[in-house]
Backbone as ProteinMPNN parsed JSONL, in Angstrom:
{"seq_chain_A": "XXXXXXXXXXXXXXXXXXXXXXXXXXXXXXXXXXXXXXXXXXXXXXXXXXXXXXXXXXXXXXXXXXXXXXXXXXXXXXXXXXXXXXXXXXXXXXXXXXXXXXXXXXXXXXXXXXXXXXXX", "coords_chain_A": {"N_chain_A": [[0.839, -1.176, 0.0], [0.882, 1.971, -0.963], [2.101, 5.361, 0.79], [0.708, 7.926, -0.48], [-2.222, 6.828, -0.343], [-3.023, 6.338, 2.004], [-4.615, 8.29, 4.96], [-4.093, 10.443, 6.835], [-6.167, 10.358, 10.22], [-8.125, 12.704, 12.091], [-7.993, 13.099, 15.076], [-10.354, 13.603, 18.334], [-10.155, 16.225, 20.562], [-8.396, 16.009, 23.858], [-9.079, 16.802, 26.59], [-9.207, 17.874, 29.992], [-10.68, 16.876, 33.295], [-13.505, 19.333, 33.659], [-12.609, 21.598, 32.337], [-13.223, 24.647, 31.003], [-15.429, 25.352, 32.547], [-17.476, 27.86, 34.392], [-15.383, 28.727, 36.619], [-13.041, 27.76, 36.472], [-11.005, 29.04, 35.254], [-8.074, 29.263, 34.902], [-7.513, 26.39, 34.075], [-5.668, 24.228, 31.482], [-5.58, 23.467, 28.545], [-4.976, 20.523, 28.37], [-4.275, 17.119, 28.552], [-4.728, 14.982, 31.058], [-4.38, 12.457, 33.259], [-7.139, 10.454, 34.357], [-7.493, 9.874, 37.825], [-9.566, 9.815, 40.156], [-11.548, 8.341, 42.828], [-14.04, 8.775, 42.201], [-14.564, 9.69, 39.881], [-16.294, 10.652, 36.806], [-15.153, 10.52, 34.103], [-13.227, 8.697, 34.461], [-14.467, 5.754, 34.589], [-15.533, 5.996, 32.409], [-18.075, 6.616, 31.901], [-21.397, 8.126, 29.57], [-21.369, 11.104, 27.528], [-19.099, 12.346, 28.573], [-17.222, 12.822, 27.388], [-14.154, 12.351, 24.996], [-11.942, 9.483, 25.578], [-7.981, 9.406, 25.584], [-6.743, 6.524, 24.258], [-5.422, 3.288, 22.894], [-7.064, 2.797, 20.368], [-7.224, 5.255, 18.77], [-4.969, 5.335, 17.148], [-2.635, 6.111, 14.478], [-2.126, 4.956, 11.398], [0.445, 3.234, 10.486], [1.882, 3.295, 8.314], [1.332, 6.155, 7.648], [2.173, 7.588, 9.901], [3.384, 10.162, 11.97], [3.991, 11.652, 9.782], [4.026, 14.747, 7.69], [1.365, 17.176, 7.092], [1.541, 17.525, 4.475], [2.063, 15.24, 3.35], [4.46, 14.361, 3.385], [7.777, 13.521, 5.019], [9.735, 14.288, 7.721], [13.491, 14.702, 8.189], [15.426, 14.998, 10.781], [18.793, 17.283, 10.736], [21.885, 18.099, 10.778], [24.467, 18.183, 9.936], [26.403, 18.521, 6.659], [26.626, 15.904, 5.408], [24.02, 14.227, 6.823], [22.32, 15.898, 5.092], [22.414, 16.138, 2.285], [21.868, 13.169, 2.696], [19.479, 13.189, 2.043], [18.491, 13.435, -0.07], [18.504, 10.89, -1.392], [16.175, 9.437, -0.394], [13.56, 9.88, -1.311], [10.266, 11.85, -0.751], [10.914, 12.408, 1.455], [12.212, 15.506, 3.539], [14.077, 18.193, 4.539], [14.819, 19.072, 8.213], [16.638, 21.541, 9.681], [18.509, 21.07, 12.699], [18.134, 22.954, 15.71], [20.143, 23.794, 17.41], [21.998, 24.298, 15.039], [24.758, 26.898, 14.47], [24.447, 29.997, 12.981], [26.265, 30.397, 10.548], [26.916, 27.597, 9.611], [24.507, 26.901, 8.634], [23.801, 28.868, 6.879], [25.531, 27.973, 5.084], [24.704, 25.141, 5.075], [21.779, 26.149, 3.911], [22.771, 26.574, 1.209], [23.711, 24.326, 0.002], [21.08, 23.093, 0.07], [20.101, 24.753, -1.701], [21.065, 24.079, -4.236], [20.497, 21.672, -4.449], [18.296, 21.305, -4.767], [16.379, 20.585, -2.221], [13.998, 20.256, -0.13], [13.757, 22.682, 2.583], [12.465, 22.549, 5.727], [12.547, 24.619, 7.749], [14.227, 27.105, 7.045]], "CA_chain_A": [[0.0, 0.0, 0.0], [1.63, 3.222, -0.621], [1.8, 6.454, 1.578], [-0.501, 8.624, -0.841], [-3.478, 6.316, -0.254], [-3.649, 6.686, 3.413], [-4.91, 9.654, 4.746], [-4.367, 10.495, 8.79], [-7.052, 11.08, 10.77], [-8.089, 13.06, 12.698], [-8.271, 12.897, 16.195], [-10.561, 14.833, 19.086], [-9.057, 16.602, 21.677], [-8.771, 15.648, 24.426], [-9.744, 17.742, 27.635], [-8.807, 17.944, 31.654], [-12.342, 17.418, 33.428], [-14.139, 20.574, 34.17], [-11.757, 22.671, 31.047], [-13.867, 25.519, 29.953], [-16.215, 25.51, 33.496], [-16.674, 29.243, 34.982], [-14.969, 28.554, 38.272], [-11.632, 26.72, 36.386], [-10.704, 29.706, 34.32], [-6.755, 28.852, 34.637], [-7.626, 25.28, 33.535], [-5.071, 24.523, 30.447], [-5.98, 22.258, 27.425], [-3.863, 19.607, 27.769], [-4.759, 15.937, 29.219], [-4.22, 14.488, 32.185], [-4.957, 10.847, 33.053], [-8.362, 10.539, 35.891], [-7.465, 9.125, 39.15], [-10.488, 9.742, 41.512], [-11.697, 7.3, 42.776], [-15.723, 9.086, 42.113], [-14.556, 10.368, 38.91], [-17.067, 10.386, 35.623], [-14.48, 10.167, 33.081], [-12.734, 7.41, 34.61], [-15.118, 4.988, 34.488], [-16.58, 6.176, 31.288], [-19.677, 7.239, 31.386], [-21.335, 8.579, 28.498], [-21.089, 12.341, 27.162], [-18.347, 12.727, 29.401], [-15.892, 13.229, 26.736], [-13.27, 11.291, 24.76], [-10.003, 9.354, 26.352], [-6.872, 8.573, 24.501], [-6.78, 5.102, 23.871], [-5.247, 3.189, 21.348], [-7.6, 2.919, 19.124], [-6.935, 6.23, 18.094], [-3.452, 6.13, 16.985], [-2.691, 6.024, 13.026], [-1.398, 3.855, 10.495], [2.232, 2.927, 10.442], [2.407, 4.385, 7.065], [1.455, 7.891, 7.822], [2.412, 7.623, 11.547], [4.749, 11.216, 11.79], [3.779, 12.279, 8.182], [3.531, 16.262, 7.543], [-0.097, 17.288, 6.28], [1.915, 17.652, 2.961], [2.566, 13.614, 2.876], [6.045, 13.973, 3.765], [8.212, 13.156, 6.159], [10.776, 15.579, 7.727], [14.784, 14.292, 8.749], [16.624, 16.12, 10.816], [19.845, 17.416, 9.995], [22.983, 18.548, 11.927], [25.679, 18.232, 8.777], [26.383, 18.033, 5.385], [26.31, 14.451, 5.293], [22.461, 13.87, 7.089], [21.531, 17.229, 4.314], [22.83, 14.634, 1.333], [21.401, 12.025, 2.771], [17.496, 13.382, 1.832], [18.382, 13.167, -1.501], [18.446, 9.034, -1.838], [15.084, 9.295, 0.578], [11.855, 10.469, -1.727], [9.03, 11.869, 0.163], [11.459, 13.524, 3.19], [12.119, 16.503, 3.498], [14.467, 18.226, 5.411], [14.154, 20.319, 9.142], [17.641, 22.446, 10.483], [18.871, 21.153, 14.031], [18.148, 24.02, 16.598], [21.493, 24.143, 17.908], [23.255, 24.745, 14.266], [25.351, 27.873, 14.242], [24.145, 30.604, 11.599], [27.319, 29.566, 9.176], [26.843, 26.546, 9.246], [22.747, 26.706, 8.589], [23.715, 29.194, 6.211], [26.387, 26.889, 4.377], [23.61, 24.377, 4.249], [20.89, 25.757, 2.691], [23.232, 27.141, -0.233], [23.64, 22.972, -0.466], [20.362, 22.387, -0.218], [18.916, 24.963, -3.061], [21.761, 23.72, -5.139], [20.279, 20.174, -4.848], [16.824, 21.32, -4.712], [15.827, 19.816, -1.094], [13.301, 20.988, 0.562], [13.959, 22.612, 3.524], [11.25, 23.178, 6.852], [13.092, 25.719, 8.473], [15.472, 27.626, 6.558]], "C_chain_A": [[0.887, 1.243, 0.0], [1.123, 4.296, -0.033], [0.757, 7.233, 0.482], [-2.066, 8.268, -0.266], [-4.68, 6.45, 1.12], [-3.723, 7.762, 3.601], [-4.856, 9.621, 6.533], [-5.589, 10.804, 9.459], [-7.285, 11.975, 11.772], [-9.148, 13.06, 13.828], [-9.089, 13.809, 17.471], [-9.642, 15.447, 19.687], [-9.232, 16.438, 22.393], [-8.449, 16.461, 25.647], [-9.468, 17.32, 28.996], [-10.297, 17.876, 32.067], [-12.31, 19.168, 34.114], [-12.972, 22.011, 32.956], [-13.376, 22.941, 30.832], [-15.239, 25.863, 31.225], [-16.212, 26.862, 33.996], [-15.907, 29.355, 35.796], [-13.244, 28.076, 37.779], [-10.944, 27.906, 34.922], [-8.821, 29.438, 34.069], [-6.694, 26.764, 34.167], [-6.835, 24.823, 32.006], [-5.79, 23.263, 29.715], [-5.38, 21.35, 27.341], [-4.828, 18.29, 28.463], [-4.15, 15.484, 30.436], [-5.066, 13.169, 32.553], [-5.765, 10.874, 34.533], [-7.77, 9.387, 36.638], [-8.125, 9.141, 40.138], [-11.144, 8.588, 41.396], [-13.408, 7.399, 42.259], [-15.602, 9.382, 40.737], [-15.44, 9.493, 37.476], [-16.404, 9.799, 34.67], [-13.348, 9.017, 33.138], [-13.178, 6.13, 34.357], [-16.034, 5.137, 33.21], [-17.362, 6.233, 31.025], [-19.828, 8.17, 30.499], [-21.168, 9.833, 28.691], [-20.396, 12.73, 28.337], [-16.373, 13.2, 28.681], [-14.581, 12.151, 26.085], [-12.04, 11.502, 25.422], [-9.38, 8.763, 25.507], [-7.088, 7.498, 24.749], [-5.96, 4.497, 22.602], [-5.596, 2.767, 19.956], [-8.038, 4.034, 18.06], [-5.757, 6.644, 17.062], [-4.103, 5.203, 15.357], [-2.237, 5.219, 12.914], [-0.04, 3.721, 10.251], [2.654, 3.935, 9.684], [2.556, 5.87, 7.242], [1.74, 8.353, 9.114], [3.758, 8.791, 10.801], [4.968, 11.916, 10.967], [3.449, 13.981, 8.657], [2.451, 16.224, 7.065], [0.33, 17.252, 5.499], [2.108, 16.092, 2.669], [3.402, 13.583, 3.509], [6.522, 13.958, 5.085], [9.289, 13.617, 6.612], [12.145, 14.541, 8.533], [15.183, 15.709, 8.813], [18.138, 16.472, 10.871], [20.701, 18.275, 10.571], [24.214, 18.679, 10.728], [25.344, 18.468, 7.826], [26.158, 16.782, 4.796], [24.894, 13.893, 5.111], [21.691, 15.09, 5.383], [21.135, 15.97, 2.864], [21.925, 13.545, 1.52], [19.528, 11.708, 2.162], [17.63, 13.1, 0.46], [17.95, 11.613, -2.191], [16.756, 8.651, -0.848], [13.866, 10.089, -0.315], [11.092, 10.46, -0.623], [9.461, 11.914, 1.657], [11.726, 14.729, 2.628], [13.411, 17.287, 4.794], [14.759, 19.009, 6.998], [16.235, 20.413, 9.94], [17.263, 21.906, 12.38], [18.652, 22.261, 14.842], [19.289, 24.49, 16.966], [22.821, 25.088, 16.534], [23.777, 26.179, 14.358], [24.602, 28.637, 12.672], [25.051, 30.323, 10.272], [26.859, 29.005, 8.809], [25.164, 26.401, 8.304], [22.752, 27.951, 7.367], [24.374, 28.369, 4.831], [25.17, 25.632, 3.551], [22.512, 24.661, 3.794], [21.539, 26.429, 1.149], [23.365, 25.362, -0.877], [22.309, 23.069, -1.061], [19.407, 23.248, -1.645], [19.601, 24.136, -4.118], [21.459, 22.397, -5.412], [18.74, 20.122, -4.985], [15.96, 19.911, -3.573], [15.536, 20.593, -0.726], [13.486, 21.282, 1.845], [12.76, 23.537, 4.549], [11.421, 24.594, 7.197], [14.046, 26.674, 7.517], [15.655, 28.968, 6.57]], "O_chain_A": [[1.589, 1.479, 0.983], [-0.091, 4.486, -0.112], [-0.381, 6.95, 0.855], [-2.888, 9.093, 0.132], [-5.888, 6.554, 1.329], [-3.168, 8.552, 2.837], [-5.503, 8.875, 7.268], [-6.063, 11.853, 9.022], [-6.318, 11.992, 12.533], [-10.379, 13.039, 13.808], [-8.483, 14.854, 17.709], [-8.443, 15.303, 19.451], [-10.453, 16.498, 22.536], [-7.278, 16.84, 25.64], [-9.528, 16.095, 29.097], [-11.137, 18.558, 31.478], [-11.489, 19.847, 34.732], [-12.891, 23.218, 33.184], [-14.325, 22.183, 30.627], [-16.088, 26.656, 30.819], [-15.08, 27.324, 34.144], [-15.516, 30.522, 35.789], [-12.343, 28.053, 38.617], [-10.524, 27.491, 33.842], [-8.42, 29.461, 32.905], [-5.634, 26.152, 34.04], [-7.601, 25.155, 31.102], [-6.398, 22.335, 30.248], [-5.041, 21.053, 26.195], [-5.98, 18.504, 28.839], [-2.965, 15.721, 30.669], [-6.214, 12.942, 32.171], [-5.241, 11.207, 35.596], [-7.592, 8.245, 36.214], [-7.662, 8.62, 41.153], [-11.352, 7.921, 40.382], [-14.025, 6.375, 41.967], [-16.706, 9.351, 40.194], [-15.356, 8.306, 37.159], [-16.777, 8.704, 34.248], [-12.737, 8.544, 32.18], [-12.367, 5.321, 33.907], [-17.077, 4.506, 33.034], [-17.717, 5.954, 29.88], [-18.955, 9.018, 30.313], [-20.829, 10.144, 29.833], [-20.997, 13.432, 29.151], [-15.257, 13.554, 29.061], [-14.158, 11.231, 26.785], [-11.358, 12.475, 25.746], [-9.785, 7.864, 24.771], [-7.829, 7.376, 25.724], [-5.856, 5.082, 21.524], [-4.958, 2.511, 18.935], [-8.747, 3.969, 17.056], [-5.575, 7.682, 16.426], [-5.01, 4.424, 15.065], [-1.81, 4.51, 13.825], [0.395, 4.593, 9.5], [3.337, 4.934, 9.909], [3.539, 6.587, 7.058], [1.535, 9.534, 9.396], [4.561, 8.65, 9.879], [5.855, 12.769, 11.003], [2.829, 14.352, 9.653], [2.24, 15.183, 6.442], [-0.515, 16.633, 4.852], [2.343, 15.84, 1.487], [3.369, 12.756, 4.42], [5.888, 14.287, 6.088], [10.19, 13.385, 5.806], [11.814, 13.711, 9.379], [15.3, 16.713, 8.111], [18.746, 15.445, 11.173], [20.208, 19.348, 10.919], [24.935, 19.649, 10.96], [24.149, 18.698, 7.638], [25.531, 16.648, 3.745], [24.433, 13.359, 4.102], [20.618, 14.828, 4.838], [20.143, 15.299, 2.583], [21.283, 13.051, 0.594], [18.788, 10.742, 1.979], [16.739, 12.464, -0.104], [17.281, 11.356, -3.192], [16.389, 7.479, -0.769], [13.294, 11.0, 0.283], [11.047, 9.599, 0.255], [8.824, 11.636, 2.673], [11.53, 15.011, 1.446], [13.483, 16.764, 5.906], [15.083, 20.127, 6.595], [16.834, 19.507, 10.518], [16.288, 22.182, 13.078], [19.55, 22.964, 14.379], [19.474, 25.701, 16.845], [23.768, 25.861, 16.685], [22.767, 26.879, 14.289], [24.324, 28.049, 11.627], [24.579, 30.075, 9.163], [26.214, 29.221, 7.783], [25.038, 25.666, 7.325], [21.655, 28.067, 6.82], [23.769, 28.21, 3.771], [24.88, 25.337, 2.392], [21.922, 23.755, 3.206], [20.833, 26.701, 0.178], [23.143, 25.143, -2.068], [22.136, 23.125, -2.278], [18.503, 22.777, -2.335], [18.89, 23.497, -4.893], [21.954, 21.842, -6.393], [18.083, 19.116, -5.256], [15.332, 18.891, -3.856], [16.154, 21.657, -0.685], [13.434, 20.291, 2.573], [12.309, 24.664, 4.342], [10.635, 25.518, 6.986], [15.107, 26.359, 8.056], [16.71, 29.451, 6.16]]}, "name": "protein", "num_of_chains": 1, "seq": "XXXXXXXXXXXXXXXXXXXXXXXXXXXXXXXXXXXXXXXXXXXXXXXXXXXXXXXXXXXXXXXXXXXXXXXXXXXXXXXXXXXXXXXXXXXXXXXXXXXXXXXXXXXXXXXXXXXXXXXX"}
């Protein structure tokens, strides 16, 4: 099966209880896993909201994929930069740490090889 065919899905979000209540106004969006022992969303009762699980997670294939298809390597040298070239359907994303030289050095590589680069 090739990567075009699959398509990722998408997933709810998933919610802290009581996010978005008047009283819990510093309440952040993130998840956190229920441990009361009274709690609704532990025990799953209905309209109480979806929990990760893994019957959410994707398909191998597109597991890590960019919305564009592709798939980003990241890249610390000249060597890893090179290396996207023998790899269809990557792409490549600038180390955080590189020095401006250097990150300038490589994308004069990478127009010259025509690789796509995330960051540049």
């Amino acid at each position: 099966m090739r990567r075009n065919e699959m398509i990722k899905r998408n997933n709810p979000k998933f919610r802290v209880p009581n996010y978005g209540a008047p009283n819990r106004k510093g309440v952040k969006a993130r998840w956190r896993h229920q441990r009361g022992i009274d709690n609704k969303r532990r025990v799953k009762k209905q309209n109480r909201g979806p929990v990760p699980k893994v019957g959410y997670k994707n398909s191998d294939i597109v597991r890590y994929s960019r919305p564009d298809g592709s798939f980003e390597l990241l890249v610390h040298n000249q060597a890893e930069l090179l290396s996207v070239l023998g790899m269809p359907g990557y792409s490549a994303r600038f180390a955080h740490n590189l020095s401006s030289r250097k990150r300038e050095s490589l994308k004069k590589i990478a127009d010259s090889n025509r690789i796509k680069v995330l960051n540049a």
